[in-house]
C-alpha positions as CSV (number, residue, x, y, z in Angstrom):
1,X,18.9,2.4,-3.3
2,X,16.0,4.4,-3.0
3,X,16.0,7.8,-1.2
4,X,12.9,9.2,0.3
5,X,11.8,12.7,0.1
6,X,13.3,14.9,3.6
7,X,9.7,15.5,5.2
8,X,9.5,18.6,6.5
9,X,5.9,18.7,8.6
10,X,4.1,21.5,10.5
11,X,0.7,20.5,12.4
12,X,-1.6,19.5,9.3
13,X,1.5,19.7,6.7
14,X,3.0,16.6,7.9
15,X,2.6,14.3,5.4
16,X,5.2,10.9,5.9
17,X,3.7,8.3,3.7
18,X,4.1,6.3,6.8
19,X,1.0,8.4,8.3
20,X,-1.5,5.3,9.3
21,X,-5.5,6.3,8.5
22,X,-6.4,3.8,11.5
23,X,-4.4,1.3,13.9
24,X,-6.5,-1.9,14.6
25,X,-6.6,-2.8,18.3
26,X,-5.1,-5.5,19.4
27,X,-6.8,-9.2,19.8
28,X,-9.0,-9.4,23.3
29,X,-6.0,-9.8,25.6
30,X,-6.3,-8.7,29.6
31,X,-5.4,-5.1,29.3
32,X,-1.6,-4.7,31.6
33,X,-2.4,-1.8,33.9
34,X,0.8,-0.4,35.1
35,X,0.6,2.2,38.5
36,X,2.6,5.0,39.2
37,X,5.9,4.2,40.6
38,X,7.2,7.6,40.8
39,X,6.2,11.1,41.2
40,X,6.3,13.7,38.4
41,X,9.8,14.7,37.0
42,X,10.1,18.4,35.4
43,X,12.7,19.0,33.0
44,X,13.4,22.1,31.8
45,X,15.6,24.0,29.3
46,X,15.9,26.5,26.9
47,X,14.0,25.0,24.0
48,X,12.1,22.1,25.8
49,X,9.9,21.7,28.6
50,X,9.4,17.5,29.6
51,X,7.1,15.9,32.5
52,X,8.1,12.0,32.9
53,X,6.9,10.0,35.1
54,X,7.8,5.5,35.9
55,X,5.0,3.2,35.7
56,X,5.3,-0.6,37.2
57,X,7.9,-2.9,38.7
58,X,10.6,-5.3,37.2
59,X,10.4,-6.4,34.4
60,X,7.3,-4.2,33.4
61,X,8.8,-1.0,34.6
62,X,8.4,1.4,32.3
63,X,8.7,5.3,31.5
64,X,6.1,8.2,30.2
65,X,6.6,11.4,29.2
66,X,5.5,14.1,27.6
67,X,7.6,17.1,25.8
68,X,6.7,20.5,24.4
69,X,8.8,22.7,22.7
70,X,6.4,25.8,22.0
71,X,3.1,26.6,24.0
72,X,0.0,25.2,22.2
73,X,-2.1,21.8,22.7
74,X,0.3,19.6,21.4
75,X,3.5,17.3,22.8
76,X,6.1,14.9,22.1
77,X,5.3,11.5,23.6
78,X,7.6,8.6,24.5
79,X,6.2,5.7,26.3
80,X,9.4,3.1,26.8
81,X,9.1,-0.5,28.8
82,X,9.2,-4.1,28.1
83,X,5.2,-4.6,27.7
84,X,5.4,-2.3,24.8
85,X,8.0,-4.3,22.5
86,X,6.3,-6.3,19.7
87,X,7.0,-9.8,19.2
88,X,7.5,-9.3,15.2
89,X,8.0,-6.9,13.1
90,X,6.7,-3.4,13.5
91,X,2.9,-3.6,14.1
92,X,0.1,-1.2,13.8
93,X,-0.6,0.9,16.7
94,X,-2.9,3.4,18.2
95,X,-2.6,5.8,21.5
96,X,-5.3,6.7,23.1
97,X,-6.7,9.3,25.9
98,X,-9.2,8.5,28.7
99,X,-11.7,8.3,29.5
100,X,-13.3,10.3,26.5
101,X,-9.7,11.4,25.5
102,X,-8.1,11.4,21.8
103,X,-7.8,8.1,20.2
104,X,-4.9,8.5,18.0
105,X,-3.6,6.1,15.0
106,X,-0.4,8.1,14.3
107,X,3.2,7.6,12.6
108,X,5.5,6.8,15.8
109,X,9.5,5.7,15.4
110,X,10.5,3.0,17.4
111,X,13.8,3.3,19.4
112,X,15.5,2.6,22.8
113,X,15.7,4.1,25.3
114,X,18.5,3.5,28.4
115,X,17.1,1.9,31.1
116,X,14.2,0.8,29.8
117,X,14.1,-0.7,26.5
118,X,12.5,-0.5,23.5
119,X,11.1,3.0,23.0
120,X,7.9,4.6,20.8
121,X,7.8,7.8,20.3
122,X,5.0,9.9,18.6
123,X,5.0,13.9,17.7
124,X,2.0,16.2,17.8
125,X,-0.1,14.6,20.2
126,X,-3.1,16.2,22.1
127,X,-4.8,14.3,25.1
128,X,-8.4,16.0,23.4
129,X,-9.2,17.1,20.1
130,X,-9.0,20.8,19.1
131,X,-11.1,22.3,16.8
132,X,-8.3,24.6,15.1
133,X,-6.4,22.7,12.6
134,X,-2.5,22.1,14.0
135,X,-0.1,24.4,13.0
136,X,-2.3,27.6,12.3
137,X,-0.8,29.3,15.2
138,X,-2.0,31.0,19.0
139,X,-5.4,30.8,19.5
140,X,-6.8,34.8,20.3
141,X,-9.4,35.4,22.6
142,X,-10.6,39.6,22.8
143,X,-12.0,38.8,26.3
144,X,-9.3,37.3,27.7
145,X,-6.0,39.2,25.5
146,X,-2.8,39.9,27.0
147,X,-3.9,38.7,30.5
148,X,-2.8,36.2,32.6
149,X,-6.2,34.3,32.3
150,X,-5.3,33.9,28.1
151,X,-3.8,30.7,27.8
152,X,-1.1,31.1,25.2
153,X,-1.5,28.6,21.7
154,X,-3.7,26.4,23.5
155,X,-7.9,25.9,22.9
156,X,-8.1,23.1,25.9
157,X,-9.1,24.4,29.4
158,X,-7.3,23.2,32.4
159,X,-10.6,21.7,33.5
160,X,-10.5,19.3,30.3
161,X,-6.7,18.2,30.6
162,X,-7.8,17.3,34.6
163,X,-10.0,15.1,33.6
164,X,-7.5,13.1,31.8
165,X,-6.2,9.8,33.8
166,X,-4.7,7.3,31.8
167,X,-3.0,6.7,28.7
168,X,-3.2,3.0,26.5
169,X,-0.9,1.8,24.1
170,X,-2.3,-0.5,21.9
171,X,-0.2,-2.9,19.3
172,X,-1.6,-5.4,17.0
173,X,-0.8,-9.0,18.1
174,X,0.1,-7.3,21.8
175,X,-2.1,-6.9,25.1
176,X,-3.1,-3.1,25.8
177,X,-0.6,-1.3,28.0
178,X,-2.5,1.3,30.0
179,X,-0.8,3.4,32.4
180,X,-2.8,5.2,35.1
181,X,-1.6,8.9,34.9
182,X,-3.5,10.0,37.3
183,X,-5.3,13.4,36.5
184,X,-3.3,15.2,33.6
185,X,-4.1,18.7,35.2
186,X,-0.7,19.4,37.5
187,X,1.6,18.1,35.1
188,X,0.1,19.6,32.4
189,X,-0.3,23.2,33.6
190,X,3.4,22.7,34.6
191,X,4.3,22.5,31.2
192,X,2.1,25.5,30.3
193,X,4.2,27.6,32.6
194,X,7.3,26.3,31.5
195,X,6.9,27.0,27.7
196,X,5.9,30.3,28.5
197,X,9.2,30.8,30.4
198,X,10.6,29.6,27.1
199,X,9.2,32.1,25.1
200,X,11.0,35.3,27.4
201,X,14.2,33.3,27.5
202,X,13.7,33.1,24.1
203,X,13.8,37.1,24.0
204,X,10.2,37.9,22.9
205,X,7.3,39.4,24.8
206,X,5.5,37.4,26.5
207,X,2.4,39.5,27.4
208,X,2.3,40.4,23.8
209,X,2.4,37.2,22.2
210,X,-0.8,36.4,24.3
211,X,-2.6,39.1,22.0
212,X,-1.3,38.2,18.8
213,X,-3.8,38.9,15.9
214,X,-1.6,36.9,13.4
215,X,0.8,34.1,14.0
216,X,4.0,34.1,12.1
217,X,3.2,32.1,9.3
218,X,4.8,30.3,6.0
219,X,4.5,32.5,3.0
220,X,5.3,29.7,1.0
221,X,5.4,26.1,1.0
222,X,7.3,24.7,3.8
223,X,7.8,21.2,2.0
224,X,10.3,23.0,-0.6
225,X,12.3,24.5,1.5
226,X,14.3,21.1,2.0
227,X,14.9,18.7,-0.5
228,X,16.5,15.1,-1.0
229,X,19.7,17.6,-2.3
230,X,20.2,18.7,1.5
231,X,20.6,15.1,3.3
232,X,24.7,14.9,3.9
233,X,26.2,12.5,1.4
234,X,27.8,10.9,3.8
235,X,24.7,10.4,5.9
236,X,23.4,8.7,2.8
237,X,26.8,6.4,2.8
238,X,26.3,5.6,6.6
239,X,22.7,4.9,6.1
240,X,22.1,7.4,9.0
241,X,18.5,8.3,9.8
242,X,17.4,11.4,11.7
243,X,14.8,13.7,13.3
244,X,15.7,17.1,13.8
245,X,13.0,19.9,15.8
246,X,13.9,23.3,15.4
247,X,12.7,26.9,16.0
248,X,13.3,29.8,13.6
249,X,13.2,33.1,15.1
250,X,11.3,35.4,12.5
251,X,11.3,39.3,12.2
252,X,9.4,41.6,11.4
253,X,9.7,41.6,8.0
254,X,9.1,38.0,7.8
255,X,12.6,37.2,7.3
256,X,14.4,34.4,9.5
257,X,16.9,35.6,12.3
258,X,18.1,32.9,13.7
259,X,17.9,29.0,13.7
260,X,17.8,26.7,16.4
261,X,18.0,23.1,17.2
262,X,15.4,22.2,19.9
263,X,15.8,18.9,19.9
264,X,17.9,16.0,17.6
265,X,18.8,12.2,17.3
266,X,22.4,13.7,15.8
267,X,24.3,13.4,14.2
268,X,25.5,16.6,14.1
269,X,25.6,17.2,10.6
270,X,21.5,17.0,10.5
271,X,21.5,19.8,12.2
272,X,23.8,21.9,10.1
273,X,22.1,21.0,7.4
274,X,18.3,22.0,8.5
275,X,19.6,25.5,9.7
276,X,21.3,26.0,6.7
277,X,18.6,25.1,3.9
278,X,15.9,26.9,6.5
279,X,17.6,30.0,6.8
280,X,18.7,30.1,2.9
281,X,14.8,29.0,1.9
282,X,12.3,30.1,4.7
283,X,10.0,32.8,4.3
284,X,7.4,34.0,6.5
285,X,4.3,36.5,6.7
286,X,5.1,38.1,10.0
287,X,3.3,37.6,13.5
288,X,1.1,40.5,14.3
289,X,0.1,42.2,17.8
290,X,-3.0,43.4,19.0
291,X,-2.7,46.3,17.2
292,X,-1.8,45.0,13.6
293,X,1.7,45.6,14.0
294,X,4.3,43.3,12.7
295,X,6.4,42.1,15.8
296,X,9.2,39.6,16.1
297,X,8.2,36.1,16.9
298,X,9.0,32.5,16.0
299,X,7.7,29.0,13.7
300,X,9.4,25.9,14.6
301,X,8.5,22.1,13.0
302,X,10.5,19.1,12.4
303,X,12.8,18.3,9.5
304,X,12.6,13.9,9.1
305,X,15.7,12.5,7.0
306,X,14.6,9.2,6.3
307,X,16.6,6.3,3.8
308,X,14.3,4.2,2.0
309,X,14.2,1.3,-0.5
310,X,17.6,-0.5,0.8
């Protein structure tokens, strides 16, 4: 038995071995273009914000959406249906944007999910490229600071996500799976307003996180502050696998407040285990406000427990 290294990623510090360099497309086959089949469904909650939308009939019907748990550029993407199950084994793929939109070749998990079938799902997406590197926190703008107008953590425009319109899933040995999104503009400035809902029900301030000068940010390496020595023995035993998102809440001295799960595949001692090692481990230069000052703010990422070499 071999155990892999708990990856603990942030933006640019992911770094899962699994991490493809390219997908190749898959062999010319007649793209499947699935329609709309339902509206736009908003989900909201404390620590996630989710648009999802169903794409064809019968036995292509399939489900999209797209999840943030901060405000920035990026999301959570699941894209579930029968067109998008392989035929064998666990083929290379690539998501893409369009037209003119991000073609990515990224590490995804495969899963199911009720209703629909066999599940991808991808994290740290963006439907365009960004020029800051992920992870390096809210971009600041002078001109714009602590307005309304200042669109917190994110560089794209609302006039760039509009002209987003469809998303295609491509898997080697499979035909392309495009779904026709429609423009992105809507659903994505609906999850813009949600996250920043998030961030006062979160019991920061809002208007001041707009202006930051300095994002809360690791004072030391992230990928030590969990180790193989933190997966549950009995996980290990069970052969249990797990993704775990959470958000620390980080004061003013840098020091970590609070823990919280955002989002996990369970079980339940994955969780305990993150806030624990986090909270013990974590250590953070603190966010700054317009003026310099140190202000209480958050960091969140993913902790992957992964089980290799069975």
């Amino acid at each position: 038995m071999g155990l892999a290294l708990i990856n603990l990623f942030k933006g640019s510090l992911f770094a899962c071995a699994a991490l493809l360099a390219s997908a190749a497309h898959a062999k010319d086959r007649a793209t499947i273009v699935l329609a709309p089949s339902s509206d736009w469904q908003v989900r909201k909650t404390d620590e996630s914000c989710r648009v999802a939308r169903i794409f064809g009939e019968s036995n292509q019907k399939s489900l999209v959406y797209f999840e943030r748990y901060e405000p920035g550029d990026q999301f959570y993407l699941l894209v579930a249906g029968n067109p998008l199950k392989a035929s064998r084994g666990d083929p290379q793929t690539s998501f893409g944007f369009g037209p003119d939109g991000y073609q990515h070749s990224a590490y995804w998990s495969n899963g199911n999910f009720t209703g629909f079938g066999h599940a991808l799902m991808v994290n740290q997406l963006t439907i365009l490229p960004v020029d800051t590197p992920a992870g390096t926190g809210p971009r600041f703008d002078p001109e714009t600071a602590g307005t309304d107008t200042d669109v917190l953590g994110q560089q794209l425009r609302p006039e760039q996500e509009a002209k987003i319109e469809w998303l295609e899933v491509r898997r080697k040995g499979n035909a392309p799976v495009r779904f026709m999104l429609g423009s992105m503009g809507e659903p994505l400035a609906t999850l813009r307003a949600c996250t920043d809902e998030m961030i006062t029900r979160w019991g920061l301030d809002l208007t001041a996180h707009r202006s930051l000068t300095r994002a809360a940010a690791p004072a030391s390496n992230p990928g030590e502050w969990m180790s193989v020595r933190d997966y549950p023995l009995q996980l290990v035993r069970d052969r249990k696998v797990g993704l775990v998102q959470f958000r620390l809440t980080v004061g003013e001295d840098g020091m970590p407040t609070g823990c919280h799960i955002q989002r996990s595949t369970r079980p339940a001692e994955f969780d305990e285990a993150v806030c624990k090692g986090l909270m013990r481990r974590a250590r953070f230069t603190p966010a700054l406000d317009a003026h310099g000052q140190p202000i209480t703010s958050y960091w969140r990422s993913a902790v992957s427990f992964d089980i290799a070499g069975w």
